[in-house]
BALOPA-314180 format. One line per field, with one value per residue (C-alpha): y, x, z. Coordinates in steps of 0.001 Angstrom, whole numbers, plus 500000, padded with zeros to 6 digits. Layout:
north: (Y/...)
east: (X/...)
up: (Z/...)
END
This chain:
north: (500000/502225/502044/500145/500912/499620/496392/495727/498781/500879/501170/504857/503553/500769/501366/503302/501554/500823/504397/506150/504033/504482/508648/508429/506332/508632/511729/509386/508155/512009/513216/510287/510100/510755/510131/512446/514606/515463/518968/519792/518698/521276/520652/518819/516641/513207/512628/510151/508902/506543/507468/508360/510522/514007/516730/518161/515040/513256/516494/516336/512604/512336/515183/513226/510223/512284/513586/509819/509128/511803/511331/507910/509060/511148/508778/506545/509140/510877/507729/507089/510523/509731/512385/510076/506658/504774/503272/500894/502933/503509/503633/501581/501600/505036/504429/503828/507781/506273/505245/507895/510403/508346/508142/510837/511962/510936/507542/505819/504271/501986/501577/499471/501242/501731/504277/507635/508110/507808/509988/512839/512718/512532/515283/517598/517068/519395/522626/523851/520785/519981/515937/516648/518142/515897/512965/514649/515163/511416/510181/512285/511008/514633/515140/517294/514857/515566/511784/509796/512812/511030/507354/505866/506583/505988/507130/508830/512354/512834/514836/513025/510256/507821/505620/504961/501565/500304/497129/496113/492323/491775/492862/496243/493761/492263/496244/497759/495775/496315/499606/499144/497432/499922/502296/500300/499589/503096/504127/501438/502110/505838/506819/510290/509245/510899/510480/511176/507761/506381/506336/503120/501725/501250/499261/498468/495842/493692/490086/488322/489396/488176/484667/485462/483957/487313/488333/484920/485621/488743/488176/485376/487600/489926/487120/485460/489163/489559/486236/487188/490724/492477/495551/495920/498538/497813/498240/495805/497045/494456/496226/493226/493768/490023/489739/489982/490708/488148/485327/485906/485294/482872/484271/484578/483513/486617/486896/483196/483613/486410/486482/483727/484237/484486/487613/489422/491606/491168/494445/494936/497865/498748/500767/501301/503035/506429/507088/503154/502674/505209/504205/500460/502383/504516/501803/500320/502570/503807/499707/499329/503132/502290/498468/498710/495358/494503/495164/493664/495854/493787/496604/495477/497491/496518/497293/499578/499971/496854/496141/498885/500351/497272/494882/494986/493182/492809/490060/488180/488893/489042/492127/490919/490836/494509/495907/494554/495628/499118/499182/499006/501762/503749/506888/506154/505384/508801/510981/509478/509995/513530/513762/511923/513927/517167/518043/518711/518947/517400/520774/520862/517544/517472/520844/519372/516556/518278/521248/518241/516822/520397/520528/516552/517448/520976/520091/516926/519326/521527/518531/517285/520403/520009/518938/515351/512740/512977/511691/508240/510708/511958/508503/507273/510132/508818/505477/505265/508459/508747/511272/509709/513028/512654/508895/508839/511006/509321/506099/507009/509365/508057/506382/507895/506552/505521/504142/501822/501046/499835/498010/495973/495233/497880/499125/496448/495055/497140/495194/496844/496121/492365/490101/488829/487711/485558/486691/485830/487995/490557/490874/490695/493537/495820/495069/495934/499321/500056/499544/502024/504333/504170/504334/503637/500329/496894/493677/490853/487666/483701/482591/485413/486969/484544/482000/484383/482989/479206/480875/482961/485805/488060/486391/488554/491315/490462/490472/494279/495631/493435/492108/495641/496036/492298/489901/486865/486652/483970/481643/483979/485400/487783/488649/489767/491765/493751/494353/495525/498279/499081/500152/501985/503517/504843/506405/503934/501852/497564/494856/491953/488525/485900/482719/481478/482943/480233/481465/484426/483513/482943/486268/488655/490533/492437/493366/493830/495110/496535/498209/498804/500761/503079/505646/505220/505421/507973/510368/510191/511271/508281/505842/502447/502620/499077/496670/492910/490261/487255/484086/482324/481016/477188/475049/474360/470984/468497/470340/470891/470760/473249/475472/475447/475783/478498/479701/481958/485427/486159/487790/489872/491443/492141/494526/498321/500412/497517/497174/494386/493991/490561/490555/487597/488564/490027/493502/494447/493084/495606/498216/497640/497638/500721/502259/499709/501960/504900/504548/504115/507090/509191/508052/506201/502912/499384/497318/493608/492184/489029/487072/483925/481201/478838/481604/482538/480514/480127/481127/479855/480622/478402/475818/474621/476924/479906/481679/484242/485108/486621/490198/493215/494924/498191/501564/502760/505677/503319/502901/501714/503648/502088/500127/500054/496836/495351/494343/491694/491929/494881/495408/492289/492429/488368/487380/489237/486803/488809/486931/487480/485440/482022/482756/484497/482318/479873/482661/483168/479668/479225/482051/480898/477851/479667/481439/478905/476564/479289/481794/484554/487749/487759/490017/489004/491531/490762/492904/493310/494985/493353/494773/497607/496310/498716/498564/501144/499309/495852/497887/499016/496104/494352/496855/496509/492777/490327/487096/487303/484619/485261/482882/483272/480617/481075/479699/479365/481412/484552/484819/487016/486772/487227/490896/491301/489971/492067/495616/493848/493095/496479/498140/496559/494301/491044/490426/489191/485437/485327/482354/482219/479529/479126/476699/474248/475152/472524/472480/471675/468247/466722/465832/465545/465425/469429/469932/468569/471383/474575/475733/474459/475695/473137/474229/477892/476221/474456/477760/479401/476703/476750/480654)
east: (500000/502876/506417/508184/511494/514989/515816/518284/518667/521126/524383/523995/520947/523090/523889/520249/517648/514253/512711/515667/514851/511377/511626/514315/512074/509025/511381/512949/509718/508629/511588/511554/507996/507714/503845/501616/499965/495500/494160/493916/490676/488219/487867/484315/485561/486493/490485/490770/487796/485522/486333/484013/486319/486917/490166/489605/488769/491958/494123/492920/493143/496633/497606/496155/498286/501487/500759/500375/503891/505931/504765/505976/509151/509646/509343/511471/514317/513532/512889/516899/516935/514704/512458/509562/508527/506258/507175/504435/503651/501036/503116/501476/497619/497004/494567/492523/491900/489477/487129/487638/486419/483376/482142/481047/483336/479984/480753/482070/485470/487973/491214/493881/497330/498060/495332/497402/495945/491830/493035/494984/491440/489507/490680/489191/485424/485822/487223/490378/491968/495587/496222/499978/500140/498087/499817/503125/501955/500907/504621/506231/504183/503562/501179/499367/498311/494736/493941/495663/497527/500690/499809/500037/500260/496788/494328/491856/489420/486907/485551/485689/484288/487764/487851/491093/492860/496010/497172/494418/495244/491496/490221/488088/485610/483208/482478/482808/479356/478108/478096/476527/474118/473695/472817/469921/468828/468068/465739/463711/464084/463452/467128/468830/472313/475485/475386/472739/470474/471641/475259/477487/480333/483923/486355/489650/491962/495268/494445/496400/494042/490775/492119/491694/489485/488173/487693/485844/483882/482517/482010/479986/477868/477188/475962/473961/472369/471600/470599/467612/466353/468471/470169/473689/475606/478954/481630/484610/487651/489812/492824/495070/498628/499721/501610/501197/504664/506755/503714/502281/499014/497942/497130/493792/492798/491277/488606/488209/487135/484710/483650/480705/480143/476507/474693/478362/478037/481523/483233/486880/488323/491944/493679/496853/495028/492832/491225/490104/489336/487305/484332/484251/484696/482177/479551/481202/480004/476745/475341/476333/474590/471682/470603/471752/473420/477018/479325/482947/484611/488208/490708/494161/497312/500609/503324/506283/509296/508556/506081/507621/510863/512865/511760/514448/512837/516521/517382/514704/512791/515318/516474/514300/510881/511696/511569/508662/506863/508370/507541/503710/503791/500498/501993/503792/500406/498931/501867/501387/497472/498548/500679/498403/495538/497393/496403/500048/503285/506482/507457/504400/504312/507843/506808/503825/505765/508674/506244/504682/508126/508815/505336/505691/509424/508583/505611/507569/510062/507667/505967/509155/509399/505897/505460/505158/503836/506597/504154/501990/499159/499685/499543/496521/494643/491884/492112/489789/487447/485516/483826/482215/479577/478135/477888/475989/473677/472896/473172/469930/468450/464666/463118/459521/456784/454990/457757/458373/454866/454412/457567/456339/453041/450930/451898/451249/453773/456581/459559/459515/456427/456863/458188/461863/463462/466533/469091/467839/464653/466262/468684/465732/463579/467148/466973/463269/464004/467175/465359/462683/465055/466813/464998/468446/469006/469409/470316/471304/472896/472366/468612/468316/464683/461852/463451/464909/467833/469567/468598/465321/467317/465948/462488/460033/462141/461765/457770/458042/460105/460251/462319/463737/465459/465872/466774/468697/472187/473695/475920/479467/480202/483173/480257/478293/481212/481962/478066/477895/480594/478975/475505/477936/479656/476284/475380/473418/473661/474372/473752/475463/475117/477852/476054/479041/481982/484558/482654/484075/487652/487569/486234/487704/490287/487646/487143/490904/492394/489148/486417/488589/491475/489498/489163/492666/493884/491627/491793/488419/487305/485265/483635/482816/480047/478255/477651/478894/476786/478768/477349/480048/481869/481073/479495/475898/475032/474605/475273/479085/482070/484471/482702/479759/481381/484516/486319/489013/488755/492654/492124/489629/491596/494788/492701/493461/490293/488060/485235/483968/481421/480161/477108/476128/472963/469911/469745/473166/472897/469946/472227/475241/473352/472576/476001/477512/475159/475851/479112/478703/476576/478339/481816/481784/483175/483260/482107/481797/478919/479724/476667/477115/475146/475246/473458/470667/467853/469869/467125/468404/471680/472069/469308/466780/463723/465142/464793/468295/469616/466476/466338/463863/464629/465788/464073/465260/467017/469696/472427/476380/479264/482297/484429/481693/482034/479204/480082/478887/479488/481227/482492/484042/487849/488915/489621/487858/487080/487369/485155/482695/480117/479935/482326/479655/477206/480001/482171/479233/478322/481750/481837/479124/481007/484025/482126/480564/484030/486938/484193/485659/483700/484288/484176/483158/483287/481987/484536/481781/484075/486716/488412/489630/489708/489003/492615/491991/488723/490729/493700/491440/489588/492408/494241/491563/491343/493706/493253/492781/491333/490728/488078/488602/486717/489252/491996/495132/497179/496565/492820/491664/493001/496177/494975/493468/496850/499322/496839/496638/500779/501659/499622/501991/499441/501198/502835/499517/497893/496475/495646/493673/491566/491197/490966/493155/495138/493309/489929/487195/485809/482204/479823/480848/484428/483710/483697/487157/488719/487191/486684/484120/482624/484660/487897/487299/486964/490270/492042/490370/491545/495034/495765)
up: (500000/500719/500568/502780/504778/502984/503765/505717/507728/506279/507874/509173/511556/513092/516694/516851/519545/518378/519061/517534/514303/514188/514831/511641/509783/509811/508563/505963/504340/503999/502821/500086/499285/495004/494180/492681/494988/493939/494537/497833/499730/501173/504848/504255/501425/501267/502164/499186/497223/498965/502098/504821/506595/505453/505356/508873/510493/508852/510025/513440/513083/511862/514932/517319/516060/516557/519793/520859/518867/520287/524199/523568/521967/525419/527765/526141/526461/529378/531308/531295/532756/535567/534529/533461/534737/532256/528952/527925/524841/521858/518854/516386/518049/517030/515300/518150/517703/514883/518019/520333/516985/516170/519602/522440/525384/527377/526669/529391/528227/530172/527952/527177/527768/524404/524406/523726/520053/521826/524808/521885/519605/523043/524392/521453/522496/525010/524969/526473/527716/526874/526490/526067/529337/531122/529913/530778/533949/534485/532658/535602/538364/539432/542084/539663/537104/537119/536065/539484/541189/540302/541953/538730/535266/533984/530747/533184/533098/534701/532115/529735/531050/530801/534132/534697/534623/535986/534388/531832/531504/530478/534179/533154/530449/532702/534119/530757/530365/533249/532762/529644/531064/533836/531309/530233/533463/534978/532225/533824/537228/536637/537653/536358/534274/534867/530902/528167/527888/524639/525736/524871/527402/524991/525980/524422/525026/523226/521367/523974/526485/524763/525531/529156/531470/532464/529510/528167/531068/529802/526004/527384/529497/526673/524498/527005/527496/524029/523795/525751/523748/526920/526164/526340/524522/525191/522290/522679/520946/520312/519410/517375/517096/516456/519910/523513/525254/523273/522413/519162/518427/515773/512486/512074/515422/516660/513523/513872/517103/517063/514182/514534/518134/518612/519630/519493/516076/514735/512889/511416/511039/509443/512673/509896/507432/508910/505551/504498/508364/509570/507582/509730/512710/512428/511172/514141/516690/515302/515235/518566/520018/517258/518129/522075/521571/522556/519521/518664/517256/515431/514847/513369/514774/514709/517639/517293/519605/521486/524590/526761/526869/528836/525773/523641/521014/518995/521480/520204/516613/513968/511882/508902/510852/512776/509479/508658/511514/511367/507877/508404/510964/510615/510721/507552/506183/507713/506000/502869/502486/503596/501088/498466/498923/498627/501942/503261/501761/503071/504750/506484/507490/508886/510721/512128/513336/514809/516405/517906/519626/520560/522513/524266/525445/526281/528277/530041/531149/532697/534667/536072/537947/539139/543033/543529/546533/549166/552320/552771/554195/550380/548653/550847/550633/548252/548839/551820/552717/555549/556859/559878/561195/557369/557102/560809/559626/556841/558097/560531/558018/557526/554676/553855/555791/552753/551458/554051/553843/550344/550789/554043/552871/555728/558712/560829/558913/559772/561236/564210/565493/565104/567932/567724/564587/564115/561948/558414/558953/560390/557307/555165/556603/556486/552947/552433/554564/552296/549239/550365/551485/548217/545048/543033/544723/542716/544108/541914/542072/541666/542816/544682/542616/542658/544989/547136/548046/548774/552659/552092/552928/549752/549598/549056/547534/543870/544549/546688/543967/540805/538120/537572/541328/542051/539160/538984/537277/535420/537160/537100/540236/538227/536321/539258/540719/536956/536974/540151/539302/536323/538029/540565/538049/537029/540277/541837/544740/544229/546682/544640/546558/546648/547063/549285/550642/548713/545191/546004/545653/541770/541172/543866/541602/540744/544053/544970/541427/540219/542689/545371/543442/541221/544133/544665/540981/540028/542792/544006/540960/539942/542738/542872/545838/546544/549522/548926/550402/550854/553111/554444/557589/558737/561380/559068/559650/557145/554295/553926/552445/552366/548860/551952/555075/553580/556553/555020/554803/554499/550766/552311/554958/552242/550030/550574/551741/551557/554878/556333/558279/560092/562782/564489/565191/563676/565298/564573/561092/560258/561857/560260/556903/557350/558106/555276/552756/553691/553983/549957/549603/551341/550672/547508/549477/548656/551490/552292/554339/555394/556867/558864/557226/560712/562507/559753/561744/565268/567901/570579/573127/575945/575909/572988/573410/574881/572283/573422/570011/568848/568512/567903/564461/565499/564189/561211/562289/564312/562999/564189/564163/561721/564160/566768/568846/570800/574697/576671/580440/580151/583610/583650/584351/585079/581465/577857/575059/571604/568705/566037/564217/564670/567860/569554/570971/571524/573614/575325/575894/577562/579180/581606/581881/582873/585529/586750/587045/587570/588865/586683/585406/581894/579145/575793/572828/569227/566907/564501/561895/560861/558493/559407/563017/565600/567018/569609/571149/570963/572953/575456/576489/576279/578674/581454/581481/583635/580659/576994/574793/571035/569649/565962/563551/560438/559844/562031/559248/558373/559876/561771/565233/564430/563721/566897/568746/566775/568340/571601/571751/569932/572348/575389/576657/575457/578695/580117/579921/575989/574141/570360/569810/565979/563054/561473/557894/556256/554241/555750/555323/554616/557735/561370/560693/559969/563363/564254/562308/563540/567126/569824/573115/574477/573080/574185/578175/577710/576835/579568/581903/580666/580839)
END
């Protein structure tokens, strides 16, 4: 199609690394270009016959291409200069500009790295904004990069609607559509978009990452959506360069792939070639916004200069196939339509492209003199905000008598003016209350509509507030997770369910790499505000195994800003709920609520038929504090007993034992929270007590009591009697024999008796 680069390299390039080669390239192929130049092009006319793209949209086009090019030209040199600290680069994916031109800045897009060419074109829909400064900003790590505030270097704006990602191994598909889908969804439910209503979600990613699980997971979602009439308007940019790292991808494979995949509409597009492409892209984009169905969108790129500035690709491609792959570089392409068309001459070209070098250098310069993070206050800033006055009051803020009424059926109906409820119930009701309180709430999951749960815990949800609020999901709990972020992404407020806590574990990077980071990596600009429900924990009888009876909540306690919440009881469930939601509303948070399956129907404390670990469903306008620990015999000074869930009853089983054997008074405290743990409550008790036992029903390693002992001994209360009573490092087996691995009242006595 165009002329290709001498082969082999000439002598005066040897000694020149990849980027060098490329820059020299460029100016060569200019310089040497000898075709016939047409008439020049009005600004509204075709750029070459047939194409759907015109002169001004080429120009901006083609600038936007070397904007991408040269900031990638930078950081390659500057990075050796420690003035920049990101080299994963764009050259040979500008094309991608194609997408960001044919769609809306109020389309929610979550990119692949090699975005710069969408960000460049991007930043035109709005007036004003420089993308060469931001992005020199974000190379430097300043502190003034307004996409992370120099955490990481991410495509992120909050205006125009890019959500940053970090390391987009396939992780960002499976919200991509659920923001998609989100969009859909509030139409129904009557919600206001951040976004006009017949916005599409675009997201772009490499051919070796459609082969990943996560990524399987969510072209199987869409499908399976379409599959049923659903709406989903997500376009999936497959951007296809041949290789991922140093694995190439099978010729072919990608179009073999997707092409057939049912309810997937398959496009191509040429990402080399601005004036043949544009047309694909375009039909591209308007198919997906026109039919609301999820849209695959095949765009071929090739890679220049290597994955990322450490990959030097010499050491392993050969001479021969570098050329070739230089050769085919799309801004060859771009200079010679230019030229073709008689839109630019070679002067003008090679001024455009050296003004544009001038600018990326000029404007890294300028950022590397910009302030950076120097403090951890600094760094953790946005990863966890609370503002505890705000979330109280919201937390106990009212829902509207009427609405509580619908939602309950009458007001004799109301929760509160019932007799005790076990914990299920009480879980239950909180739901009905928040979903009255909160017109923008959804909860989803597996079985969780018309059955209402493996438990019952959601029955009678999907019949208050139908199929639009409470629907069923298919069987993918990373699909639940992505969707869950999409409707949060979207402004409203998700209660995914985890059928069991060991479901989770498949799934939970999009918890830890996904939900939880966006505040973090973004600033605070963008949010990812839901409450997980996740039943869990062991000791149900006859029905086991260790996918039923999961007792490991180590990941869950390693992910930065997470909560998580666990009540053993029904009162403090309701109230926690509360807080838990609020805490999203207020603070954009990402919460676990992890809900003891053991103790769903447990009525009973001491003796069958007394009926002790009932409680009354407390008022709506209660609410806990974050951290807030509930204290049994709190004057108690012989010996304290920190637990929660299952723990609870047991500590407090033993505990009368204890008294009634050793006659000590002692002190039992459910922690409640547990991650963060409330390190200053745990010191305290701790601190006023002779003994201390930790019951903790995890795992010996890594669970939770080891928490609670590191605050008690860095608080300089190891020096007294402490024992942990915990579970084995083993899974937990089927039947009886599930018992011989986690803790018993009986173990919990022996402690006592041995401190």
């Amino acid at each position: 199609m165009f002329a290709t680069i001498p082969n082999p390299i000439p002598a005066r390039m040897k000694g020149l690394n990849r980027a060098e080669i490329c820059d020299v390239n460029f100016s060569e192929f200019v310089k040497g270009w000898d075709g016939r130049a047409d008439a020049k092009p009005a600004a509204h006319e075709a750029i070459l016959d047939g194409s759907a793209l015109d002169a001004q949209g080429f120009r901006e086009l083609f600038e936007s291409q070397l904007i991408s090019r040269h900031l990638d030209l930078m950081a390659r040199v500057l990075r050796v200069q420690n003035k920049v600290f990101y080299t994963i680069g764009s050259s040979g994916h500008e094309g991608n500009a194609m997408v960001a031109r044919a769609a809306r800045h109020t389309d929610p897009a979550f990119l692949h790295y090699r975005s710069g060419g969408f960000m460049a074109e991007r930043f035109r829909k709005l007036p004003g904004m420089d993308p060469i400064m931001d992005s020199a900003l974000s190379f430097a790590a300043s502190a003034e990069d307004p996409a992370s505030g120099g955490r990481h270097k991410v495509w992120g704006s909050k205006p125009l609607w890019v959500l940053p990602q970090t390391s987009t191994i396939a992780s960002h598909l499976p919200k991509a559509l659920g923001t998609a889908v989100a969009i859909e969804a509030a139409r129904r439910i009557g919600h206001q978009l951040p976004i006009p209503d017949d916005s599409i979600a675009i997201c772009s990613f490499g051919d070796a990452s459609a082969n990943h699980a996560t990524a399987q997971t969510a072209f199987n979602a869409a499908s399976w959506t379409a599959y049923q009439k659903l709406p989903a308007p997500v376009l999936y940019v497959c951007e296809d360069n041949g290789i991922g790292i140093s694995v190439k991808t099978p010729t072919g494979w990608i179009g073999e792939s997707f092409r057939n995949r049912p309810d997937l509409d398959y496009f191509f597009a040429d990402g080399l070639d601005l004036a043949n492409g544009y047309g694909d892209v375009l039909r591209a984009v308007e198919h997906c916004r026109r039919t609301r169905r999820p849209t695959f969108l095949h765009l071929r790129t090739t890679r220049i200069m290597g994955h990322a500035g450490t990959d030097f690709e010499i050491e392993w491609r050969s001479i021969e196939e570098l050329v070739k792959v230089e050769s085919g570089d799309p801004l060859l392409r771009s200079a010679q339509i230019a030229l073709e068309s008689g839109l630019m001459s070679k002067d003008e070209i090679l001024a455009l492209y050296e003004d544009t070098r001038r600018k990326c250098f000029e404007a890294a310069e300028d950022a590397d003199k910009r302030p950076r993070i120097e403090t951890l206050e600094h760094v953790m800033r946005p990863l966890a905000p609370y503002t505890p006055d705000k979330v109280q009051a919201e937390a106990v803020r009212m829902p509207s008598a009427e609405a509580r009424i619908q939602a309950f059926g009458g007001e004799d109906k109301l929760p509160e003016k019932q007799v005790p409820k076990h914990l299920a119930i009480q879980i239950n009701q909180a739901l009905h209350d928040l979903f009255a309180k909160y017109p923008e709430t959804l909860l989803f999951g597996e079985d969780v509509a018309q059955k209402g749960g493996v438990y019952t815990v959601t029955k009678g949800l999907h019949k208050a507030f139908g199929n639009k609020r409470v629907f069923n999901t298919l069987l993918d709990e990373t699909m639940i997770l992505g969707m869950a972020q999409g409707f949060a992404n979207m402004g409203m407020l998700p209660i995914p369910e985890i059928q069991y806590l060991a479901y989770l574990h498949n799934a939970i990077d999009q918890i830890r790499g996904e939900a939880a980071s966006l505040q973090f990596f973004s600033n605070d600009q963008f949010r990812n505000p839901m409450v997980v429900r996740i039943a869990g924990l062991g000791y149900q009888r006859g029905f086991g195994g260790h996918f039923h009876n999961d007792n490991s909540m180590t990941a869950l306690r390693d992910i930065p800003g997470l909560v998580v919440g666990c009540a053993s009881r029904g009162d403090d469930a309701a109230m926690m709920l509360r807080t838990l939601a609020a805490l999203s509303k207020v603070d954009g948070r990402v919460s676990v609520f992890l809900e003891p399956i053991a103790l769903y129907m447990t009525k009973d404390l001491y003796e069958a038929g007394d009926g002790l670990w009932l409680t009354e469903y407390p008022a709506p306008d209660q609410a806990l504090v974050l951290g807030e620990e509930r204290v049994y015999n709190p004057d108690a000074t012989d010996c304290v007993i920190f637990s929660f869930g299952n723990g609870m009853p047991m500590s407090l089983r033993a505990t009368r034992e204890i008294e009634k054997q050793h006659g000590w008074k002692v002190r039992v405290v459910d922690l409640r929270w547990l991650v963060p743990l409330n390190e200053p409550a745990i010191a305290r008790h701790a601190g006023e007590c002779a003994r201390i036992l930790v019951v903790d029903e995890g795992r010996h390693s890594a669970g939770i009591g080891e928490g609670v002992i590191t605050a008690i001994t860095e608080a300089g209360h190891g020096g007294k009697p402490l024992k942990r009573v915990v579970g084995a490092d083993t899974y937990t087996p089927l039947a009886g024999a599930a018992f011989l691995v986690i803790p018993k009242d009986e173990d919990i006595i022996a402690a006592a008796e041995a401190l």
